[in-house]
N, C-alpha and C positions, 0 to 999 in steps of 0.2 A: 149141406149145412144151410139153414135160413138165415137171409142177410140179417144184419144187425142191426136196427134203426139207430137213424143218425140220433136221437133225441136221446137215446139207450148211452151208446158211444159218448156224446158231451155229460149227461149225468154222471158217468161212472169217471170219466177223467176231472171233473170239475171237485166228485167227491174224494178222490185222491190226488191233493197236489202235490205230497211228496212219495207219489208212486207205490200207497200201499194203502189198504181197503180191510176196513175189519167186515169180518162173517156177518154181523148184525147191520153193517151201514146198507150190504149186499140185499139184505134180506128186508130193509127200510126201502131202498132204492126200487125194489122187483114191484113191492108194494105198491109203492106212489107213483111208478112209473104204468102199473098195471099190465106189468110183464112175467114171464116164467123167471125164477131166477137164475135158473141156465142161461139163460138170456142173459142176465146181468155178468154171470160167469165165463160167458163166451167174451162179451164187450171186453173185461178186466184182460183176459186171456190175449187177445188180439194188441189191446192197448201196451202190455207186458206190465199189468200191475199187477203187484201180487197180494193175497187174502193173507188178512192177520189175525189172532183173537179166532180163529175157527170154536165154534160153539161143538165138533167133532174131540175138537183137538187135533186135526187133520193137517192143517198147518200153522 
C-alpha cells in the first residue's frame, strides 16, 4: 500500500472533527488536495473515520 501523505492525513482529520466524512466532502477533498480518492479513503480508513451521505448509498 502507498504511504499516505501527511497533508492527505491532516486534511481528511481536520475535515471530520466529529469523526465522520460525507462521500462529497471525500470527493471535495481528492479534488483540492489533487489526489485519487482512494487516497483520501485510505487516510479516513487509517484515521477510523467513517463516510457518511455515500452518493452509492453504500454507507
Amino acid at each position: 500500500m502507498d504511504k499516505i501523505p501527511e497533508k492527505v492525513l491532516e486534511a481528511v482529520k481536520e475535515a471530520a472533527p466529529e469523526g465522520r466524512l460525507s462521500c462529497a466532502d471525500a470527493h471535495d477533498l481528492a479534488k483540492r488536495l489533487d489526489v485519487e480518492l482512494l487516497m483520501v479513503g485510505k487516510a479516513a480508513d487509517e484515521l477510523k473515520i467513517k463516510l457518511k451521505n455515500c452518493q452509492l448509498g453504500c454507507f
